[in-house]
Structure formats: C-alpha cells, structure tokens
LUMRO-905092 format. One record per residue: residue number from 1; x, y, z of N, C-alpha, C, O in turn. Coordinates in steps of 0.2 Angstrom, whole numbers, plus 2048, in hexadecimal, padded with zeros to 3 digits. Layout:
BEGIN
SITE    n  n_xx  n_yy  n_zz  ca_xx  ca_yy  ca_zz  c_xx  c_yy  c_zz  o_xx  o_yy  o_zz
SITE  NUM     X     Y     Z      X      Y      Z     X     Y     Z     X     Y     Z
...
This chain:
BEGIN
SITE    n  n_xx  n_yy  n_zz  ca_xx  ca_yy  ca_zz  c_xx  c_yy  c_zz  o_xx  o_yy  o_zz
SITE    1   580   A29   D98    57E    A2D    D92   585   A2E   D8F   58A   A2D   D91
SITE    2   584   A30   D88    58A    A30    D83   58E   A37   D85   589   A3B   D86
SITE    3   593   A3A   D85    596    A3E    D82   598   A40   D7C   59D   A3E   D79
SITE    4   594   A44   D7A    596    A46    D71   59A   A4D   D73   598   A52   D77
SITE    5   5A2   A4C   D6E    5A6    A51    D6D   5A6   A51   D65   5A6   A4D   D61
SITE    6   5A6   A57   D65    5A8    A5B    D5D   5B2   A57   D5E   5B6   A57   D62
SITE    7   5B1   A54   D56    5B8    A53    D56   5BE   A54   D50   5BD   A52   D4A
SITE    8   5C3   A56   D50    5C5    A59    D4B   5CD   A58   D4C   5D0   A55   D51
SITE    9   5CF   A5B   D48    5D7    A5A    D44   5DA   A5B   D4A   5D8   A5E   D4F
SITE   10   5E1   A59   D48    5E6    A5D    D4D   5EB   A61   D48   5EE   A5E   D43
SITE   11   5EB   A67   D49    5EF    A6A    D45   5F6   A69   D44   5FA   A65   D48
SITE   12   5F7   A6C   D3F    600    A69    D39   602   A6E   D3B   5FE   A73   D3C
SITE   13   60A   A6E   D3A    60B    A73    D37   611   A71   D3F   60F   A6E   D44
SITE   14   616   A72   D3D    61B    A71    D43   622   A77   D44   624   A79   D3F
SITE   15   625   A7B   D4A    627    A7E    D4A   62D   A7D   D51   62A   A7D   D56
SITE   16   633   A7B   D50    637    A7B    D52   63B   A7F   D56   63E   A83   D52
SITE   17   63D   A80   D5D    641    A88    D5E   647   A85   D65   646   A81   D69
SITE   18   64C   A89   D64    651    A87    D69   651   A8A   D6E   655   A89   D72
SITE   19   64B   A90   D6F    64A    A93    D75   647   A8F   D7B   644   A8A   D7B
SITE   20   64A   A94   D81    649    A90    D88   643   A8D   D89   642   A87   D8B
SITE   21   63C   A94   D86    639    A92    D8B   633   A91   D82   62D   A91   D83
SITE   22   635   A91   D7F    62F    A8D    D78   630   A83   D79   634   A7F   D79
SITE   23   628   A84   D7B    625    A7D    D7B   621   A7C   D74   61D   A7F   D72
SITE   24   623   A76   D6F    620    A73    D6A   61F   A7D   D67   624   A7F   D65
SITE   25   619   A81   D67    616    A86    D61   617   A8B   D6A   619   A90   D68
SITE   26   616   A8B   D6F    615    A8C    D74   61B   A91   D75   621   A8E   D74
SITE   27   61C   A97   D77    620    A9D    D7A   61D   AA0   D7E   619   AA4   D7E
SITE   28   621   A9C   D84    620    A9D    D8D   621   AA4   D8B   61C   AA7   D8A
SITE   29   628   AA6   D8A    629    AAB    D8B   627   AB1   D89   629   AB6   D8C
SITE   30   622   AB1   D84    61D    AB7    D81   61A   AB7   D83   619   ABD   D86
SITE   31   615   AB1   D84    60F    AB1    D87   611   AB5   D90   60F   ABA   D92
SITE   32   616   AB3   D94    616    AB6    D9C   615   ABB   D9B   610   ABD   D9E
SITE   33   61A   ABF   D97    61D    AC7    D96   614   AC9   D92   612   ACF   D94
SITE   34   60F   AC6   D8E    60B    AC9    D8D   605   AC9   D92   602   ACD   D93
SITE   35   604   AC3   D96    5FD    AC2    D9B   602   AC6   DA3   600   AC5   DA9
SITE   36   608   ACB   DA1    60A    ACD    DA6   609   AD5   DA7   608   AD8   DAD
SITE   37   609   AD7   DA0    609    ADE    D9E   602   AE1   D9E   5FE   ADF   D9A
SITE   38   602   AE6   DA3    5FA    AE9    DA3   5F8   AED   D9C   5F3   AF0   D9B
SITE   39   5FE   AEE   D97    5FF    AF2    D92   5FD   AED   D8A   5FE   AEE   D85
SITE   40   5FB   AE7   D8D    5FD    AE1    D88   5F5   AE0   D89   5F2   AE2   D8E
SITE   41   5F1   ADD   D82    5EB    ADD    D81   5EA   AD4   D83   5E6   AD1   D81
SITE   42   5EF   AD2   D87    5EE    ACB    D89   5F0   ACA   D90   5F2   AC5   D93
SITE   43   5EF   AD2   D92    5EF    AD1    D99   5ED   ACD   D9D   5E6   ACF   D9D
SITE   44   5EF   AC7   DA2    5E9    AC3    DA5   5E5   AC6   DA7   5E1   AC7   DA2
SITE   45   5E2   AC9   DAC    5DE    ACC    DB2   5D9   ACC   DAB   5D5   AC7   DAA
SITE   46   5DB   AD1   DA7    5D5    AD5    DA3   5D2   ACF   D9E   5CC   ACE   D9C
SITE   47   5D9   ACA   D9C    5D5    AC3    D98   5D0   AC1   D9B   5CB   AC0   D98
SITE   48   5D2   ABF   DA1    5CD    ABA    DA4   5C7   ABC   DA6   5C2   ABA   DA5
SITE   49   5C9   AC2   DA8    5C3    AC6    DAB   5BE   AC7   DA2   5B9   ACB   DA2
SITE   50   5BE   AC4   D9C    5BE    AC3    D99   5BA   ABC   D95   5B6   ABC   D90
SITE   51   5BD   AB8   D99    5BC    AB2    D97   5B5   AB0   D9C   5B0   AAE   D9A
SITE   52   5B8   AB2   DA4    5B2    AB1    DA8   5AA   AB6   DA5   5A4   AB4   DA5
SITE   53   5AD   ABA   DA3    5A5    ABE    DA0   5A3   ABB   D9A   5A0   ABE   D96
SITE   54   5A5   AB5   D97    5A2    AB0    D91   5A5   AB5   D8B   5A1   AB4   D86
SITE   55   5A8   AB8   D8A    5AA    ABD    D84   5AA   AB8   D7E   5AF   AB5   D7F
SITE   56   5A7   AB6   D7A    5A6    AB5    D73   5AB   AB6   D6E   5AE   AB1   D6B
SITE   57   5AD   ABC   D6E    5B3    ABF    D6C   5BA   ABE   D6B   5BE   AC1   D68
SITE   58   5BB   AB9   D71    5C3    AB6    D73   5C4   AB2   D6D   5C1   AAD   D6B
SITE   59   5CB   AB4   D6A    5CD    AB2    D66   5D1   AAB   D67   5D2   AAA   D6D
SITE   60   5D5   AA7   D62    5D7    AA2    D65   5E0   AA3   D67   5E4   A9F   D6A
SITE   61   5E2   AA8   D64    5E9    AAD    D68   5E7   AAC   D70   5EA   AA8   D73
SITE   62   5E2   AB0   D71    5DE    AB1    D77   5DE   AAC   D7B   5E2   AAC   D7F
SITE   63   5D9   AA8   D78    5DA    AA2    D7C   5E1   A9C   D7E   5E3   A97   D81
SITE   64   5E3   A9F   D79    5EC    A9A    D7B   5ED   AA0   D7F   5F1   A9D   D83
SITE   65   5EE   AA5   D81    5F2    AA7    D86   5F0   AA7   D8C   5F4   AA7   D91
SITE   66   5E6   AA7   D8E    5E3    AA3    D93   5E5   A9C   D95   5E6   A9A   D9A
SITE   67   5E5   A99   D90    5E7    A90    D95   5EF   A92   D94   5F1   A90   D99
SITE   68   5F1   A94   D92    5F9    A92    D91   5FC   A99   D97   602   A99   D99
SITE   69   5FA   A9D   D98    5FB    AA3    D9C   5F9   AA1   DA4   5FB   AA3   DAA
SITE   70   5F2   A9D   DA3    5F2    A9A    DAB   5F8   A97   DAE   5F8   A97   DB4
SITE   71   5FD   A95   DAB    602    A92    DB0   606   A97   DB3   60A   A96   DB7
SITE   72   604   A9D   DB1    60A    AA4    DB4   607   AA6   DBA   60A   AA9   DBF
SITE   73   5FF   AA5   DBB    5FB    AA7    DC1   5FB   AA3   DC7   5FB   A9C   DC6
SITE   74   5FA   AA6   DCD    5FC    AA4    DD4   5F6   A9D   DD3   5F8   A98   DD6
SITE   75   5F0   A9D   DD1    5E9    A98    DD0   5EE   A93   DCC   5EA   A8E   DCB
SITE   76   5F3   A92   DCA    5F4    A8B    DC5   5F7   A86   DCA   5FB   A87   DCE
SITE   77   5F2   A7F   DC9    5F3    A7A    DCC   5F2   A77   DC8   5ED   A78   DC5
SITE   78   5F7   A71   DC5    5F6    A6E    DBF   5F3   A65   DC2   5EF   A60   DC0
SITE   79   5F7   A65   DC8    5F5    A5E    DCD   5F1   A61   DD2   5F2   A60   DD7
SITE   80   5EC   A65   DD1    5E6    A69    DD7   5E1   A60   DD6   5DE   A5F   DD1
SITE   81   5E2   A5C   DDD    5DC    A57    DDD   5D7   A5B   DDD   5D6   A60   DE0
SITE   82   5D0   A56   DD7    5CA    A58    DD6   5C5   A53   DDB   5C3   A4E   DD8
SITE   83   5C4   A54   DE1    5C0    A51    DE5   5B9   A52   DE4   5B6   A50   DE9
SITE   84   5B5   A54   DDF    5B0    A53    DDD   5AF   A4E   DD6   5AA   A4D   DD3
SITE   85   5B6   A4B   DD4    5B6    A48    DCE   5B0   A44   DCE   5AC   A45   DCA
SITE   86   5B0   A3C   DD2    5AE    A3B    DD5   5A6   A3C   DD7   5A2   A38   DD5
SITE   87   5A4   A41   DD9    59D    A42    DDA   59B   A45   DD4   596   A45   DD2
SITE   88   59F   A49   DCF    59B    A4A    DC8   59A   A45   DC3   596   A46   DBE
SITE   89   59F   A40   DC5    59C    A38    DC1   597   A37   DC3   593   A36   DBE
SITE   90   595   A36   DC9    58E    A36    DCB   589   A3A   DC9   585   A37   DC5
SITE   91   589   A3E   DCB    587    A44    DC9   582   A42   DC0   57D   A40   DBF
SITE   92   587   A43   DBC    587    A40    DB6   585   A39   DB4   583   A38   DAE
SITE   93   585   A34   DB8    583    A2C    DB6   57A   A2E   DB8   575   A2C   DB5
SITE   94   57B   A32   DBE    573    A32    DBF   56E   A38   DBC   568   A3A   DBD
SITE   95   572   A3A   DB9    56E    A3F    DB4   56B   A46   DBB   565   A48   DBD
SITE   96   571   A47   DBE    56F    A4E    DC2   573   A55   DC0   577   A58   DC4
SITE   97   571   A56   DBC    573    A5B    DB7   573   A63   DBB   578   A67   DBB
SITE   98   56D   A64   DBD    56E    A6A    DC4   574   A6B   DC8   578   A70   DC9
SITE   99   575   A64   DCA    57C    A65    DD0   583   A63   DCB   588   A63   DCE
SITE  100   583   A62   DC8    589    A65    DC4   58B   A6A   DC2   590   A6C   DC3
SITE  101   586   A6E   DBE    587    A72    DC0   58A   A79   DC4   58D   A7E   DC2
SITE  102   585   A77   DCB    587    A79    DD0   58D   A77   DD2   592   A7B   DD2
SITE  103   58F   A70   DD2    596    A6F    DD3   59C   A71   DD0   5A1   A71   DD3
SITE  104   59B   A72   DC7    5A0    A72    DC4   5A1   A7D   DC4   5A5   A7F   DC0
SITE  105   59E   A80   DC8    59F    A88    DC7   5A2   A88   DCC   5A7   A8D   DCD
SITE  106   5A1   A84   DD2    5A8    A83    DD7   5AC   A81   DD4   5B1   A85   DD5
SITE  107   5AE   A7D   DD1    5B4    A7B    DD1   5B6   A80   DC9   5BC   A83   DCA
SITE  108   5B4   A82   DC5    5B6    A87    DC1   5B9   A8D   DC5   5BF   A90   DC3
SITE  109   5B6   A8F   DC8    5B7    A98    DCD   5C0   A95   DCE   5C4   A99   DCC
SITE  110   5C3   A8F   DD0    5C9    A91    DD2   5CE   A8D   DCE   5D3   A8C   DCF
SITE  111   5CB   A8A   DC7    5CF    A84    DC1   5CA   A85   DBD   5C5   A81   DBB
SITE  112   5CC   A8C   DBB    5C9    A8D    DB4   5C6   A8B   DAD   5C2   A8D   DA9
SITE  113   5CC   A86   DAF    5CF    A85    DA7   5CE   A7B   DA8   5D0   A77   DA3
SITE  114   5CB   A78   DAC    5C8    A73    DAE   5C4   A6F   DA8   5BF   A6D   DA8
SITE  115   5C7   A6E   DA2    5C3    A6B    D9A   5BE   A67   D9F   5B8   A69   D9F
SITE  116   5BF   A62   DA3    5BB    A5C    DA2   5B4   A60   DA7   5AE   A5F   DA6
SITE  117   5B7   A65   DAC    5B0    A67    DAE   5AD   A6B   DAB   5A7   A6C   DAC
SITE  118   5B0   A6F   DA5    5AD    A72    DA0   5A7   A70   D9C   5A1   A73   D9A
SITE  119   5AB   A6A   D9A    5A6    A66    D96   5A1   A63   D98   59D   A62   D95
SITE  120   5A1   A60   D9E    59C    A5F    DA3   596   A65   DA3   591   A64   DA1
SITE  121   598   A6D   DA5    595    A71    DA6   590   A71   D9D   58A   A70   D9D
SITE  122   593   A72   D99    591    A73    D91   58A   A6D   D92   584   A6F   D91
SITE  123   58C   A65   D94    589    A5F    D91   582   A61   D98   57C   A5E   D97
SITE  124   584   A66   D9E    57F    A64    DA1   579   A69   DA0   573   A68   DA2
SITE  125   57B   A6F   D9E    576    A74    D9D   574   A73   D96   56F   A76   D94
SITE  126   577   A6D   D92    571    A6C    D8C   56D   A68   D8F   567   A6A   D8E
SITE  127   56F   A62   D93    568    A5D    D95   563   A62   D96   55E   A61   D93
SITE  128   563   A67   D9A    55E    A6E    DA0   55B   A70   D9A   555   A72   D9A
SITE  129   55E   A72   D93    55B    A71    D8E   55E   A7B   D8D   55B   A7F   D89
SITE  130   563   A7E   D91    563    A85    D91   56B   A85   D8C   571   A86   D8E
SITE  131   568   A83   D87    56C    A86    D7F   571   A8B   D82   577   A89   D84
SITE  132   56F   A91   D81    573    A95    D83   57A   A95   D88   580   A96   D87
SITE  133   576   A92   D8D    57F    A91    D91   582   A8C   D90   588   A8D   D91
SITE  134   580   A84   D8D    583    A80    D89   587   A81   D86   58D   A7F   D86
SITE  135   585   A87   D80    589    A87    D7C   58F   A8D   D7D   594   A8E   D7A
SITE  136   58D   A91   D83    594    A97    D85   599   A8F   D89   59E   A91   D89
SITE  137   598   A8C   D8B    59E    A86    D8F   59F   A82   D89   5A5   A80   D89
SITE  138   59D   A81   D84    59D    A7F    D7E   5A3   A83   D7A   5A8   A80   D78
SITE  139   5A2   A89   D7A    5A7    A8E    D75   5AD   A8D   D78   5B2   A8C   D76
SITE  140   5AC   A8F   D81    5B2    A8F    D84   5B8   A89   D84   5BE   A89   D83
SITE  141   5B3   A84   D84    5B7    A7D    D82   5B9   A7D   D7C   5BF   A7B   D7C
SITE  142   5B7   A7F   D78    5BA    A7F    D73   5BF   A84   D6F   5C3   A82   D6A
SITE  143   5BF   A87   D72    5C5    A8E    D72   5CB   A8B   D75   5D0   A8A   D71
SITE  144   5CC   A89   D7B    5D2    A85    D7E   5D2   A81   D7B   5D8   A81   D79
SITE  145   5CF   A7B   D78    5D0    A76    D73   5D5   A77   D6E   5DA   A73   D6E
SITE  146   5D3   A7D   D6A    5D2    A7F    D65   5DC   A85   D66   5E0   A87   D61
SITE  147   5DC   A85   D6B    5E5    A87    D6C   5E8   A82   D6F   5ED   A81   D6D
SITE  148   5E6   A7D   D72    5EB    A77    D74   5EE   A73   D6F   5F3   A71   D6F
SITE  149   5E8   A72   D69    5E9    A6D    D63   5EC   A72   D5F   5EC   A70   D59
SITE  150   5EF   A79   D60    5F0    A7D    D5A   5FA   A7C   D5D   5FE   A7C   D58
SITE  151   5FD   A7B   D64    601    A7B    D66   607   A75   D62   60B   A75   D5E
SITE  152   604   A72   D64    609    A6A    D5E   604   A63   D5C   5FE   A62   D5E
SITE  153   607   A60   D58    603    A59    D54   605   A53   D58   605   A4D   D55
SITE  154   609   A54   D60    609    A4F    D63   60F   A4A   D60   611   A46   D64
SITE  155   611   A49   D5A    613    A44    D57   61B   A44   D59   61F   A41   D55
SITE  156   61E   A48   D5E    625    A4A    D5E   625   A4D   D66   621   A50   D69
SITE  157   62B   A49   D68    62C    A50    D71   62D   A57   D6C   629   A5C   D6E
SITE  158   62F   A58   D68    630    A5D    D64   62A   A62   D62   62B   A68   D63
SITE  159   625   A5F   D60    61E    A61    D5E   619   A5E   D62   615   A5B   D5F
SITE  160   619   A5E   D6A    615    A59    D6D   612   A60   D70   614   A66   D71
SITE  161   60B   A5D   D70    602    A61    D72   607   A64   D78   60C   A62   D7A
SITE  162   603   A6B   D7A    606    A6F    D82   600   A6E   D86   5FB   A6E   D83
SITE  163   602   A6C   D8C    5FB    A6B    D8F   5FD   A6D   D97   601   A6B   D9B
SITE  164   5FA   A72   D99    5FB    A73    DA1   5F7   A70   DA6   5F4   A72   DAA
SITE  165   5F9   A6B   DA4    5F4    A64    DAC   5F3   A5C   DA5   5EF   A5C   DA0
SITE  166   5F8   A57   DA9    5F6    A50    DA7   5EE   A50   DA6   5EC   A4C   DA2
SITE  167   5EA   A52   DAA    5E2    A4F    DAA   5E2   A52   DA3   5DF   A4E   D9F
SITE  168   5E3   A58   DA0    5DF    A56    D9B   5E2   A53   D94   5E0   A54   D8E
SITE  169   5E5   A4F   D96    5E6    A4B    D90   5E1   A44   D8E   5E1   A41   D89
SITE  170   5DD   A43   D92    5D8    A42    D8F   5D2   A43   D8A   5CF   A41   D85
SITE  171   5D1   A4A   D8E    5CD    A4C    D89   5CF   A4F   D81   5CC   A50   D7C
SITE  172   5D6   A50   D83    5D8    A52    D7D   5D8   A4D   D78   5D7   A4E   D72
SITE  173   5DA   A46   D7C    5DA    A40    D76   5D3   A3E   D74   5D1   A3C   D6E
SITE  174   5CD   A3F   D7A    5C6    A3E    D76   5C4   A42   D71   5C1   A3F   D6C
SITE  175   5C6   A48   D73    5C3    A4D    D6E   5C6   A4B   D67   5C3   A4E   D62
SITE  176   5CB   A47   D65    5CF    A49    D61   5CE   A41   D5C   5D1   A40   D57
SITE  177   5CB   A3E   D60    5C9    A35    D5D   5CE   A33   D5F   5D1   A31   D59
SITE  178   5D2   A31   D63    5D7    A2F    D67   5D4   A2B   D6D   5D0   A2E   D71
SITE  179   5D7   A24   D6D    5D8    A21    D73   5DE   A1F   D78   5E2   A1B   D75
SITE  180   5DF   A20   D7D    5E5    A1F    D81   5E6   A16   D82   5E0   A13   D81
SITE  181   5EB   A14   D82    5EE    A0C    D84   5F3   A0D   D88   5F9   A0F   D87
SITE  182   5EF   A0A   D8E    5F4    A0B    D95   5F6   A11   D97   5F4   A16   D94
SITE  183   5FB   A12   D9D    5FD    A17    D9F   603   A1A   D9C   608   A18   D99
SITE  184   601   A20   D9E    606    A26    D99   60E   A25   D9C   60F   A23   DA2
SITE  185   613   A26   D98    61A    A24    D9B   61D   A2E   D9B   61D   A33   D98
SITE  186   61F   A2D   DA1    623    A34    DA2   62A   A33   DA0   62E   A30   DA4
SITE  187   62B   A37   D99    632    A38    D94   634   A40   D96   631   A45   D96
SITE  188   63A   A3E   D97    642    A43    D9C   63D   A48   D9E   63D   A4E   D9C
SITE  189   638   A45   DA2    634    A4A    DAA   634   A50   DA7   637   A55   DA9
SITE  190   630   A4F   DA0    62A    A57    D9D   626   A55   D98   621   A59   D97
SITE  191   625   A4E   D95    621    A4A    D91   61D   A45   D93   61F   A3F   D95
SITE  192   618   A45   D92    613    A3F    D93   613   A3A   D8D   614   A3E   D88
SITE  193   614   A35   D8B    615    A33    D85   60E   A2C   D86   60E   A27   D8A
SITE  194   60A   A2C   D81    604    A2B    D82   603   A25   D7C   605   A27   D77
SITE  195   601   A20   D7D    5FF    A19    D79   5FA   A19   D77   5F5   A1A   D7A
SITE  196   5FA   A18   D70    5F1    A1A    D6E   5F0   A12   D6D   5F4   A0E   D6C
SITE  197   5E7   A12   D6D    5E4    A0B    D69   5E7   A0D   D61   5E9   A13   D5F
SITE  198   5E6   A08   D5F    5E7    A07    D56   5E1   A03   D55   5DD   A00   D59
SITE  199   5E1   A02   D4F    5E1    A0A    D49   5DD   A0F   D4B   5D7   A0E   D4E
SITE  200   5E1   A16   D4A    5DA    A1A    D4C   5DB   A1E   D44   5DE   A1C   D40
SITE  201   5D7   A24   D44    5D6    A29    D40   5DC   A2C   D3E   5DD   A2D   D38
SITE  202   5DF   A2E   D42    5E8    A31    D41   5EE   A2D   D40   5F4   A30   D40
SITE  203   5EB   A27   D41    5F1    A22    D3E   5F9   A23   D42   5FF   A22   D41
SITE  204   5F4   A24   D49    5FC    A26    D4E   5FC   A1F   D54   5F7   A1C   D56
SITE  205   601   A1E   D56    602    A19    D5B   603   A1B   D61   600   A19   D66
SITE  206   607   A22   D61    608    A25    D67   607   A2D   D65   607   A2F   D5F
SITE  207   607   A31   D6C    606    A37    D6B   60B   A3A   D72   60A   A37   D77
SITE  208   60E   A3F   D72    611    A43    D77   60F   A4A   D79   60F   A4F   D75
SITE  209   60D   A4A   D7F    60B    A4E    D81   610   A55   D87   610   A55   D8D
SITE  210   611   A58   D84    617    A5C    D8A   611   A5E   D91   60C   A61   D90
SITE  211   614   A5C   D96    613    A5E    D9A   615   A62   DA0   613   A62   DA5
SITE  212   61C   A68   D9E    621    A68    DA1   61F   A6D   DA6   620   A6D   DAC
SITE  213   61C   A71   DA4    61A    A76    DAA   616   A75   DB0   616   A79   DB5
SITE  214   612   A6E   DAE    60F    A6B    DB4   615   A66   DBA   615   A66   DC0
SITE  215   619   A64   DB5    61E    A60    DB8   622   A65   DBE   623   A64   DC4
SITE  216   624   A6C   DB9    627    A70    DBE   626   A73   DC2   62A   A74   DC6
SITE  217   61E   A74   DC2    61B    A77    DC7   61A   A72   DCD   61A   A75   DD3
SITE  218   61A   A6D   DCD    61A    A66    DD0   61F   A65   DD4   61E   A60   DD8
SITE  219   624   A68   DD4    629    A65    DD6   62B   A6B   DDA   630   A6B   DDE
C-alpha cells in the first residue's frame, strides 16, 4: 500500500551564531535551562505529560523544545535498536493494522518521539477507519515536522536540519520530496551529509544534516 505524506517547504531564513552550544537555529543551551526549570512553561515533566494527553494546543515553540529537549532526558537513545522494525514491515505489507498499533504504543511508551512509528500509528488507525485518533498521530507528526524543518534549510554545516537520531533522516527527506543516493558520509563526526537523486523540486544535490548530539551521546 502507498504512503501518502503531506509535503511542504523547507523553511529560509538562516541564522548564524559563535555560541557553544547553538546548532544551525537550535539553542542547546535555552532550551536545557528551560525543559529544566519547574518555573519555565517548557518544563519537560509537564510538556510531555502534555504531549502524551494529545493536547491540540502545543505550539510549535512547544514542540521544538519536546524533540529538541529529549536529548537532555535520561529516555534519549538516539541508536536505541528498533527490534520490531522488522515485524511492522510485516505488519504493514499484510495489512494488519490492529497489531501495529499494539506494537507501535510499546514502542512509543519509551521513544516517544519515533516519526516512523508515529506515522505508522496515523496511517494505521485510518485503515480501522477511526478518524479521530488518525489524525491526533497525524498533528503530532506534524508538529515535530513542523520544528525540525523550522531548525535549518540543510543547504550548509552552518544551516543544516537538527535532528536527534540518523533514523530520521529519512522521513524528513520523504516528507519533503526528497530522495537519498547512497549512504550518508559522516563530516568532522557531527554532520550526515546526504546525496539526493536529481532533479528534484528543490533543486538541491546534497543536504546536511547535524547530527551532533546523537554522535555525542554515542560515544
């Protein structure tokens, strides 16, 4: 069966900084000091506790400081093996739609922030035909979306996409009419630098992707 994604632009607009800890639009160091402080309205505990209750209302501030703010919590594994990858391909070729679901709420409970089982979850509770929760894994997809593509336009180490875990640089390339060619090259161990098919829509050859806090955590 097809995957259909909503697909849209990668935002402009580029901002440069000599600080330590600013990645491409990305400030480690705001974001820790705010998803740390019980006094900050971007306290984790209370975001997430937030995100998990489907809140509608998360903004896209919001949501860049949930994906971007997961790397500060004890739960971030950027290289955590997905040992069901594998049986939800299955899962998905044979149109069993119930057990992925079941499977993908396990694996959400401890990789929250999992785009691909996310979107699995969205594509399979529409088959079931229950709208409603379709489209709450749909918003939330899209809210993360919607801060990763707001971080950089890829086109520079300098303005490259932030992403906490290689896995999702695929979907970030799908969602965006982007194809990968070949394997990604690791540039001075913080950058993916990623080969696209040509011609595409954006008229780009390569894209860079920072990876650095997955790298460091890795290590």
């Amino acid at each position: 069966m097809k995957r259909i994604f909503l697909l849209s632009t990668l935002c402009l607009g580029l901002l440069l900084s000599s600080q330590a800890q600013m990645v491409s639009k990305i400030d480690y160091t705001a974001i820790k000091a705010a998803v740390t402080s019980s006094k900050s309205k971007m306290y984790y505990p209370a975001l997430l506790k937030r995100y998990h209750a489907n809140d509608s209302r998360l903004t896209l501030d919001e949501y860049k400081h949930l994906y971007y703010g997961w790397t500060t919590q004890p739960g971030y594994n950027p290289y955590k093996p997905n040992d069901q990858s594998d049986a939800l391909n299955e899962m998905l070729l044979y149109e069993r739609f119930p057990e992925i679901i079941t499977t993908g709420k396990k694996l959400l409970a401890t990789d929250p922030f999992n785009l691909d089982v996310m979107y699995l979850m969205h594509m399979a509770y529409g088959e079931l035909n229950k709208k409603g929760e379709s489209q709450m894994w749909l918003t939330k997809f899209e809210g993360l979306m919607a801060a990763i593509k707001a971080s950089g336009n890829g086109r520079s180490k300098e303005t490259a996409v932030v992403l906490n875990a290689p896995r999702d640089e695929y979907m970030f390339l799908t969602v965006v009419g982007l194809r990968q060619k070949g394997r990604p090259q690791l540039v001075d161990n913080k950058y993916d630098l990623v080969n696209l098919q040509t011609p595409n829509k954006l008229n780009l050859t390569e894209l860079y992707f920072n990876i650095q806090k997955a790298v460091e955590k890795k290590r």
